[in-house]
C-alpha positions as CSV (number, residue, x, y, z in Angstrom):
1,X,-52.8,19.3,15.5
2,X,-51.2,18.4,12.2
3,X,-51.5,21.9,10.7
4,X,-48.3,23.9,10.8
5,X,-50.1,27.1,11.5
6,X,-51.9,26.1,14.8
7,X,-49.9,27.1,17.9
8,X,-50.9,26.0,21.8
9,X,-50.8,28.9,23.6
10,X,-51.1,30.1,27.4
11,X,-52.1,33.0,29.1
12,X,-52.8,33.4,32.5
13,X,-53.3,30.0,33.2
14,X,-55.9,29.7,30.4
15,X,-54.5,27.3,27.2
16,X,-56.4,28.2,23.3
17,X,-55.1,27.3,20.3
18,X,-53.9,29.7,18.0
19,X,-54.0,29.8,14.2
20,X,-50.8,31.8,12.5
21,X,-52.5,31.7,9.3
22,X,-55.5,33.3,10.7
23,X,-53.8,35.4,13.3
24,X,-56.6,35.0,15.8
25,X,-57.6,32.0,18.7
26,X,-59.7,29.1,17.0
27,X,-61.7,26.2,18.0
28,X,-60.2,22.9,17.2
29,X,-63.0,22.0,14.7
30,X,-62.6,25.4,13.1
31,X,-59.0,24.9,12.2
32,X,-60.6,21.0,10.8
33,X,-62.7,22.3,8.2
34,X,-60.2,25.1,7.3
35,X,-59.3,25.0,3.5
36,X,-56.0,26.7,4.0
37,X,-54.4,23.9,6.4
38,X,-50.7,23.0,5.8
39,X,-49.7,19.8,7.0
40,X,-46.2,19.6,9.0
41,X,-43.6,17.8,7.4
42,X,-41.4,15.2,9.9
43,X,-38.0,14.0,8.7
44,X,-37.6,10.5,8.2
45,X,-35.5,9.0,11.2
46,X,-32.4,8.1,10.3
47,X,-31.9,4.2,10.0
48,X,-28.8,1.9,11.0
49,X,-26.2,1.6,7.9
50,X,-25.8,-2.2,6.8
51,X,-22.0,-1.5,8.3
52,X,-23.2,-0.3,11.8
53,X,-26.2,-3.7,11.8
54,X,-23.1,-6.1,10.9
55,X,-21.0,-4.9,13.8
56,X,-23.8,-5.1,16.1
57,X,-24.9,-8.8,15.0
58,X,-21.9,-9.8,15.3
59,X,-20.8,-8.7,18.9
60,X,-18.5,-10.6,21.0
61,X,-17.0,-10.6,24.7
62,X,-13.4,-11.2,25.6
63,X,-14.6,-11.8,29.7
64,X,-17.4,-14.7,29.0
65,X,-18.3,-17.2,26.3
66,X,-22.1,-17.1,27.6
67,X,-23.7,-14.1,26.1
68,X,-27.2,-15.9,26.4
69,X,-26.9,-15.5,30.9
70,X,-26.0,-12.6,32.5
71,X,-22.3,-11.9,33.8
72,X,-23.5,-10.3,36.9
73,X,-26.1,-12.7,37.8
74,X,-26.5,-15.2,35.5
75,X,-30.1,-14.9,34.6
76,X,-31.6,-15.4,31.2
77,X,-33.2,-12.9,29.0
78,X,-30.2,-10.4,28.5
79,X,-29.1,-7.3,26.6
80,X,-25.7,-6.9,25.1
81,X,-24.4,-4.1,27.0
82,X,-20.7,-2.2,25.5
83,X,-18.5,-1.4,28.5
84,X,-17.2,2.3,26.7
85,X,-20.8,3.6,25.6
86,X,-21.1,6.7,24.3
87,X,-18.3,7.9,21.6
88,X,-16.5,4.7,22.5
89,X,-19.5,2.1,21.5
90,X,-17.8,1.0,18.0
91,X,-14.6,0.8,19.9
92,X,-16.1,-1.3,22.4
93,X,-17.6,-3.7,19.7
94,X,-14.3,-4.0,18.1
95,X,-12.2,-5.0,20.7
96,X,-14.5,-7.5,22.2
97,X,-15.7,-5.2,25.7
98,X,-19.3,-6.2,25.5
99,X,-21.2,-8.2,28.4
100,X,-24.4,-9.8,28.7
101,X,-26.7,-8.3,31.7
102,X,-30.0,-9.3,32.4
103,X,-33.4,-7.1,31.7
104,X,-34.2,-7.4,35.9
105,X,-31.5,-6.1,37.4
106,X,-28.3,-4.8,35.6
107,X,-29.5,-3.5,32.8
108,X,-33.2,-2.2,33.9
109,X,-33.8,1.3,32.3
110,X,-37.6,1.4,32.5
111,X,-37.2,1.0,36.6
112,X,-33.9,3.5,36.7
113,X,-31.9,0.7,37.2
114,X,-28.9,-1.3,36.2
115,X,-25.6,0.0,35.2
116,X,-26.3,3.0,33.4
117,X,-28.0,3.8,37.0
118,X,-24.8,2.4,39.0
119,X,-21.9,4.3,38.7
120,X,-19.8,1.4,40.7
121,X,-20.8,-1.2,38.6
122,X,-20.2,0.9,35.5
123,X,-16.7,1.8,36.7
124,X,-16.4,-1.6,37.4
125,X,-16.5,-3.3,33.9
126,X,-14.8,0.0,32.9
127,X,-11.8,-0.7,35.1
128,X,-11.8,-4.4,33.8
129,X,-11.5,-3.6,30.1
130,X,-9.1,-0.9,30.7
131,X,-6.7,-4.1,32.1
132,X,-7.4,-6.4,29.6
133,X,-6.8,-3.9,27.1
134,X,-3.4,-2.4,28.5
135,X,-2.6,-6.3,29.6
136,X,-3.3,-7.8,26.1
137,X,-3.8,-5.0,23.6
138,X,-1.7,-2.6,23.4
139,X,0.1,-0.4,26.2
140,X,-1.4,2.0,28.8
141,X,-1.1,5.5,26.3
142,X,-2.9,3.4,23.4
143,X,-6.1,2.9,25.6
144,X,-5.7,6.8,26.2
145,X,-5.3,7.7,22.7
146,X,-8.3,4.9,21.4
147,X,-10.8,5.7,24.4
148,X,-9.6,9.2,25.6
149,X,-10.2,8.7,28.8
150,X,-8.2,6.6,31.8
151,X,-10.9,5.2,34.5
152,X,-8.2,3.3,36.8
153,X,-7.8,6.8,38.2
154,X,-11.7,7.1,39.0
């Protein structure tokens, strides 16, 4: 189904391809041998600046030295996990709020879980990094104004 004219369509339960070009339902071999096919044309997905790939190589946590076990657990094989996500990932990277958590249980997506599944654990590390930052950073209204949002309130 690589021709832009050939729609799916559905009526009454019943599914038939449709060709625009054509204006009438096809077979899919007809629309195969057709002469007039027009290939669709996909964008090309938009690839990491060298900027962005730096940051991320070069990640590190101000809560553990160990980024090879997980903080939660301490299990091997671990994904680098930024405590603000979202709008606040580069923020995150830059002022150290990353933690390691292991592929089995805290960081899990294929399963639906982990802490993008766990709102307690999520707040958590959110709460955490919000004390570091207004402890050693910079003062309670400079976490609102960098991360526009105050989760020791949650």
């Amino acid at each position: 189904m690589n021709c832009k004219n050939l729609k799916l369509r559905k009526k009454k339960g019943q599914v038939y391809l449709y060709c625009s070009l054509l204006k009438k339902v096809i077979n899919y071999s007809d629309c195969k041998c057709c002469e007039q096919k027009e290939y669709k044309e996909y964008k090309k997905i938009k690839q990491r600046t060298y900027k962005q790939q730096k940051k991320d190589k070069n990640r590190y946590s101000v809560f553990t030295t160990d980024l090879d076990h997980c903080i939660e657990c301490g299990r091997p094989h671990v994904n680098l996990h930024e405590i603000f996500f979202g709008r606040n990932r580069n923020n995150s990277i830059k002022y150290g709020f990353v933690i390691p958590l292991c592929d089995e249980e805290h960081h899990n997506q294929v399963n639906c879980r982990g802490i993008h599944f766990d709102s307690v654990l999520c707040l958590k590390w959110q709460k955490k990094g919000q004390l570091y930052f207004e402890k050693n950073v910079g003062s309670h209204e400079e976490f609102l104004e960098t991360f526009k949002s105050n989760y020791l309130t949650k």
